[in-house]
Structures are given as C-alpha cells and as structure tokens.
VORO-477997 format. One record per atom (N, C-alpha, C): chain; atom name; x, y, z. Coordinates in pm, 1 decimal. Example, Ala and Ser with C-alpha at 12.3 -4.5 7.8 and 13.67 -1.06 7.14 Angstrom:
  chaine  atome        px        py        pz
       A      N    1319.0    -569.0     780.0
       A     CA    1230.0    -450.0     780.0
       A      C    1320.0    -330.0     780.0
       A      N    1285.0    -225.0     708.0
       A     CA    1367.0    -106.0     714.0
       A      C    1290.0       3.0     787.0
# end
This chain:
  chaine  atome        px        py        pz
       A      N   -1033.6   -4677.5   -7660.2
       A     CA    -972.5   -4743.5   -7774.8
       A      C   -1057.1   -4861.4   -7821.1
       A      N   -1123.3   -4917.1   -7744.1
       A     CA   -1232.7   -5041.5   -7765.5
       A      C   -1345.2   -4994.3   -7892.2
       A      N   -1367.4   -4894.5   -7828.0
       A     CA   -1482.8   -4832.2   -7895.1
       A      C   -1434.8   -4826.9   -8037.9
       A      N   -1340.4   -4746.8   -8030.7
       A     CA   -1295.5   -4711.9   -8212.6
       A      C   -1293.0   -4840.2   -8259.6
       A      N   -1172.6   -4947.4   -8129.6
       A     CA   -1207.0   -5063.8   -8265.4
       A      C   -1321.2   -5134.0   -8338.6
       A      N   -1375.7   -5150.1   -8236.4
       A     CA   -1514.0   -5167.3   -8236.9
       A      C   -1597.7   -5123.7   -8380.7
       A      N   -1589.7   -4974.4   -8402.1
       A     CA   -1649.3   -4918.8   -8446.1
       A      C   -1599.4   -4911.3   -8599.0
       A      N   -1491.8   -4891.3   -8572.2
       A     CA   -1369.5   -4939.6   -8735.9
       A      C   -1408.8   -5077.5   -8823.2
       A      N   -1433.4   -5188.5   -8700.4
       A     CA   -1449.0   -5336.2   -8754.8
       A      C   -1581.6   -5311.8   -8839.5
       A      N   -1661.7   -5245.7   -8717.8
       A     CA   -1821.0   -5278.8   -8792.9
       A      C   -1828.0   -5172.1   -8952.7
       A      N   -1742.7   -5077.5   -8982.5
       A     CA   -1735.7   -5034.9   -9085.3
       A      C   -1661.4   -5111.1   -9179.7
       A      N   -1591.7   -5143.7   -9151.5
       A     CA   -1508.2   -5252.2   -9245.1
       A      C   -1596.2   -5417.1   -9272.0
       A      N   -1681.5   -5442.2   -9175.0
       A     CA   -1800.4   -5512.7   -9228.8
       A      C   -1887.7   -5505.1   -9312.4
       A      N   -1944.5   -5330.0   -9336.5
       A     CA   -2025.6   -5277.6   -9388.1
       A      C   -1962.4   -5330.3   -9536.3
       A      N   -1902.3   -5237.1   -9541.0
       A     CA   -1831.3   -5241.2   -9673.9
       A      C   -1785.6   -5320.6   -9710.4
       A      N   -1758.0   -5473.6   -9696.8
       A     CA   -1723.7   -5590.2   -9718.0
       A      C   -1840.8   -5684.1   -9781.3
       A      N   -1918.1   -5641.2   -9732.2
       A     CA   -2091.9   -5675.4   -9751.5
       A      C   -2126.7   -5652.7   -9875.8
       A      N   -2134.5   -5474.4   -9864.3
       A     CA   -2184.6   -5394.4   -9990.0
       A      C   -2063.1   -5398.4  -10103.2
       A      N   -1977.6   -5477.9  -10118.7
       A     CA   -1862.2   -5453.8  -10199.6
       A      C   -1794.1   -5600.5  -10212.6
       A      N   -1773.8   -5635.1  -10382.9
       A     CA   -1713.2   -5774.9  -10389.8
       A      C   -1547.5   -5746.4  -10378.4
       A      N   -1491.2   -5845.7  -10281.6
       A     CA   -1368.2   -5880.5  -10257.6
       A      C   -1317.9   -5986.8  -10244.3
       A      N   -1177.0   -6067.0  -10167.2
       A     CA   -1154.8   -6178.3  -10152.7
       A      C   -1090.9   -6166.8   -9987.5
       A      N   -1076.1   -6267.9   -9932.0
       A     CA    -928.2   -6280.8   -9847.3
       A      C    -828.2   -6338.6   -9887.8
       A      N    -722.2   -6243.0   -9848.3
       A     CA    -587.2   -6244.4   -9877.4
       A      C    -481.0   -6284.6   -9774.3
       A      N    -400.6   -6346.5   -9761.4
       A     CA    -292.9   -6365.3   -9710.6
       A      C    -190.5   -6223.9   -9673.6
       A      N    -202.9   -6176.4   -9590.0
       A     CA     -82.1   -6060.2   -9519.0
       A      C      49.8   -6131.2   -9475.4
       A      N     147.6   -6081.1   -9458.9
       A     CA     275.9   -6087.1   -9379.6
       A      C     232.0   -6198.7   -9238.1
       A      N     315.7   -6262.4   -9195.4
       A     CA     262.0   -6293.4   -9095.4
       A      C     125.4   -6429.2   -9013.5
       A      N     124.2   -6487.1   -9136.0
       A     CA      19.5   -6598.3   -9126.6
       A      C     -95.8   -6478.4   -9155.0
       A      N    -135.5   -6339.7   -9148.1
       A     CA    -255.1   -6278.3   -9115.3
       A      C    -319.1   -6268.5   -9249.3
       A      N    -497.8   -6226.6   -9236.8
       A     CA    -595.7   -6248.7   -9309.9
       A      C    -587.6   -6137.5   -9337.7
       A      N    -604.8   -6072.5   -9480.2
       A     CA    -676.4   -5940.9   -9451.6
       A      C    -773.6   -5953.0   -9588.4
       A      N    -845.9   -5823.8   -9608.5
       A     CA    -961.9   -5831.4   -9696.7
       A      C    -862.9   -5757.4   -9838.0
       A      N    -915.2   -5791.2   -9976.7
       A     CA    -904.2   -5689.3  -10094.2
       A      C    -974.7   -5698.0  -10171.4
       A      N   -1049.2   -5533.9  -10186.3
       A     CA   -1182.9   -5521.0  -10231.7
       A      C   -1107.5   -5541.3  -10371.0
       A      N   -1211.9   -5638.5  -10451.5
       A     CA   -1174.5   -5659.3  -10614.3
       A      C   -1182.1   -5491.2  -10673.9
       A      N   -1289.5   -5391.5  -10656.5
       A     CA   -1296.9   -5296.6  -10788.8
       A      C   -1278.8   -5187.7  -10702.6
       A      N   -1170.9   -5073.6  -10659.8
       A     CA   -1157.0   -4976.6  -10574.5
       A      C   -1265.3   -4867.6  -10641.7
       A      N   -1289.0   -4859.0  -10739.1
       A     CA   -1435.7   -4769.3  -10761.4
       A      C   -1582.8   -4818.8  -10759.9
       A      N   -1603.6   -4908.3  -10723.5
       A     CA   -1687.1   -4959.4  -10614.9
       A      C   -1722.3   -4917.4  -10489.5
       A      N   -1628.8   -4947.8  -10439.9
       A     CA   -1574.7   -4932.5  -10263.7
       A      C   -1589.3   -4761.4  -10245.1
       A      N   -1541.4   -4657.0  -10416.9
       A     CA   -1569.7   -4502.2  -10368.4
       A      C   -1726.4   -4496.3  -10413.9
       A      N   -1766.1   -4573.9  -10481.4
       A     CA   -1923.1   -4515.7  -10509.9
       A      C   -2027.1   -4547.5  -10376.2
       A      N   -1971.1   -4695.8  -10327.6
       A     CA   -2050.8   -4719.3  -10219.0
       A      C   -2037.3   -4632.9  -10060.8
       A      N   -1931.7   -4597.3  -10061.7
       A     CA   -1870.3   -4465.0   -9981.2
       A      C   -2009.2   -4343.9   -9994.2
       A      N   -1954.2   -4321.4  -10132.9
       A     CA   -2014.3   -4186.6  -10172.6
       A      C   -2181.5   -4203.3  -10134.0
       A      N   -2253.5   -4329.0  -10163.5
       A     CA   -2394.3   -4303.7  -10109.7
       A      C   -2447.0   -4352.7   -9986.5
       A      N   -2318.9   -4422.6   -9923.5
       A     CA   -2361.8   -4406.8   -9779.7
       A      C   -2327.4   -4284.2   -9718.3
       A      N   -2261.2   -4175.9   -9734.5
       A     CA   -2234.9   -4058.4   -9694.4
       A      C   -2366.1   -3970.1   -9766.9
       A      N   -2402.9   -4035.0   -9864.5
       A     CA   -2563.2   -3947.9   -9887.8
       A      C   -2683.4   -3945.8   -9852.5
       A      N   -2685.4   -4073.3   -9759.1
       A     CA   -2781.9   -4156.3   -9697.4
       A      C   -2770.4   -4049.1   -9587.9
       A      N   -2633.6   -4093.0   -9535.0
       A     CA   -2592.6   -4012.6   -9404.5
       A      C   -2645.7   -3818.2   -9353.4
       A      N   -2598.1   -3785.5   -9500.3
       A     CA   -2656.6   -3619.0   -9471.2
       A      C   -2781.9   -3644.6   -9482.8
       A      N   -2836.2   -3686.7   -9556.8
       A     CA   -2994.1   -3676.4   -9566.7
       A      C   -3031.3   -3730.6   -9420.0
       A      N   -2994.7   -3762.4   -9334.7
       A     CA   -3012.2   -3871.9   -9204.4
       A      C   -3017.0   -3717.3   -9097.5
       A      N   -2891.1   -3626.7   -9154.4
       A     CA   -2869.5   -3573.9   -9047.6
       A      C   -3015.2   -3435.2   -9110.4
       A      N   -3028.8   -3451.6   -9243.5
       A     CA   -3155.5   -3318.1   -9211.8
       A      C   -3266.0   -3326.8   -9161.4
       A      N   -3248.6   -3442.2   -9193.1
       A     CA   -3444.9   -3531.8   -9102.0
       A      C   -3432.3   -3491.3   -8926.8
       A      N   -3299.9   -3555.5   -8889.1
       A     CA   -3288.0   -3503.1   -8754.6
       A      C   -3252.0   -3381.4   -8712.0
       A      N   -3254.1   -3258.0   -8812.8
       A     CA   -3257.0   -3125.0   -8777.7
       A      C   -3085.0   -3101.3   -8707.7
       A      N   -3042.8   -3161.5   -8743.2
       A     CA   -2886.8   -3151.8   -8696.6
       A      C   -2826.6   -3010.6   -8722.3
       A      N   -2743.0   -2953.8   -8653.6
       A     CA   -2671.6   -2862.2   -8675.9
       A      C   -2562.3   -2888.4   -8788.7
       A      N   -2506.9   -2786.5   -8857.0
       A     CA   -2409.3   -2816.7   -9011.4
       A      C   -2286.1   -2826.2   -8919.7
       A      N   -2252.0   -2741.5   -8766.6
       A     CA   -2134.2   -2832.8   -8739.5
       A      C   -2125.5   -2983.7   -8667.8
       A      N   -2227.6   -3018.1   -8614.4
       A     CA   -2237.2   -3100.6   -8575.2
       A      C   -2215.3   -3216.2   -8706.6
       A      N   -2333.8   -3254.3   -8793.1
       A     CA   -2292.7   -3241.4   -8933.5
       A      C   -2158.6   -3362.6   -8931.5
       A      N   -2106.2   -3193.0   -8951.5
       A     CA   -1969.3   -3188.1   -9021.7
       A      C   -1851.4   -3296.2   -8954.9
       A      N   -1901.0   -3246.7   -8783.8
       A     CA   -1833.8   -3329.2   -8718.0
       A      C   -1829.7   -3479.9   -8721.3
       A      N   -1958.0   -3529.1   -8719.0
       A     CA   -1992.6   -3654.5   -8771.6
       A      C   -1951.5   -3758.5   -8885.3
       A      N   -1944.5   -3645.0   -8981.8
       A     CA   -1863.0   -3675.3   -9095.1
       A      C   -1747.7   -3722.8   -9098.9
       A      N   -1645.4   -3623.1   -9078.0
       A     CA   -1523.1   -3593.4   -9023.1
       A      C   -1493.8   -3733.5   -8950.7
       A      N   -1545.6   -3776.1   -8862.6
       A     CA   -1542.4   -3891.4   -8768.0
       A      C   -1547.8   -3997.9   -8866.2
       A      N   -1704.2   -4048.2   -8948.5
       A     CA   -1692.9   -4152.5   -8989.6
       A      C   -1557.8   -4145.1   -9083.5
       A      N   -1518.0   -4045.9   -9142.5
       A     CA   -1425.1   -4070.6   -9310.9
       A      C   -1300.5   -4127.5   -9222.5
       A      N   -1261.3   -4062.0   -9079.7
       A     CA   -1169.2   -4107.3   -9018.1
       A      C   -1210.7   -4241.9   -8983.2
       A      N   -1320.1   -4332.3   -8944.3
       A     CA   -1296.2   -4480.1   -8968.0
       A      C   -1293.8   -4514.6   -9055.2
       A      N   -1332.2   -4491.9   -9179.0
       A     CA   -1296.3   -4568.5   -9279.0
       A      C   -1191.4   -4599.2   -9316.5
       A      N   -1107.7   -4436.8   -9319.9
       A     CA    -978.1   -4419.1   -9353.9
       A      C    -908.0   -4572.4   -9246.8
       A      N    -928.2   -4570.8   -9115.7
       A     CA    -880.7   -4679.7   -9031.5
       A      C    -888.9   -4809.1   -9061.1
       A      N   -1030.3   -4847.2   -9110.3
       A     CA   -1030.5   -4960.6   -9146.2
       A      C    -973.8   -4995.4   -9253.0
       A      N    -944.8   -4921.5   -9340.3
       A     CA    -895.8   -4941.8   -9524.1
       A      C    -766.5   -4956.3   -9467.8
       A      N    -678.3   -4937.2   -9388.9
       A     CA    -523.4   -4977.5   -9370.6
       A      C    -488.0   -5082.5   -9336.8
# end
C-alpha cells in the first residue's frame, strides 16, 4: 500500500507541475489541489501517455505488457484525481 501511495503522490506532482492550479481548502481543515483548466490536465495526460508508448517501443516491450502498464498508470491517476 506504501508503494501505490507513493506512487499516486508522485503522479499527482507531475501533473501539478505541468498544469496551472491553486490550493483549496477541503472539509476538514484539509488542503487539496484544483487544476484551473480540466482540458489541460486531459491534453497533458494525453502526451504523457504518448511519450509513454513511444517509451515502451524503444524498449521492445510486449503490446500486453504495454497494455498492462498503461492500465496501471490511468489507474493512478484516476487515484490521485480523487
């Protein structure tokens, strides 16, 4: 479970970086992030996932492996965006 969080945060860094937002006040005294332009946040998605396949043909990757990889990151993102 470390790991995912781990791994969730540093994506939710990424994209905090590459993408203008603010901090916001949550429920609870808590911080959370909101990206100002949500089609932003899908374009910058969209070409780090293009970066990404092109990543996996250089390394001769298998298409399920691939796939699997994929599959994985969209599921952190999906984690971190909640």
């Amino acid at each position: 479970m470390t790991t995912f969080f781990h791994r969730s945060m540093i994506e939710t860094h990424v994209l905090r970086l590459l993408c203008r937002g603010h901090r916001e006040q949550v429920q609870g005294g808590m911080i959370g992030w909101q990206f100002d332009d949500p089609r932003d946040l899908l374009r910058q998605i969209d070409l780090l996932q293009g970066y990404m396949n092109g990543l996996y043909v250089q390394l001769e990757l298998s298409a399920a492996t691939g796939k699997r990889v994929s599959q994985e990151v969209t599921q952190l993102i999906k984690c971190s965006l909640q």
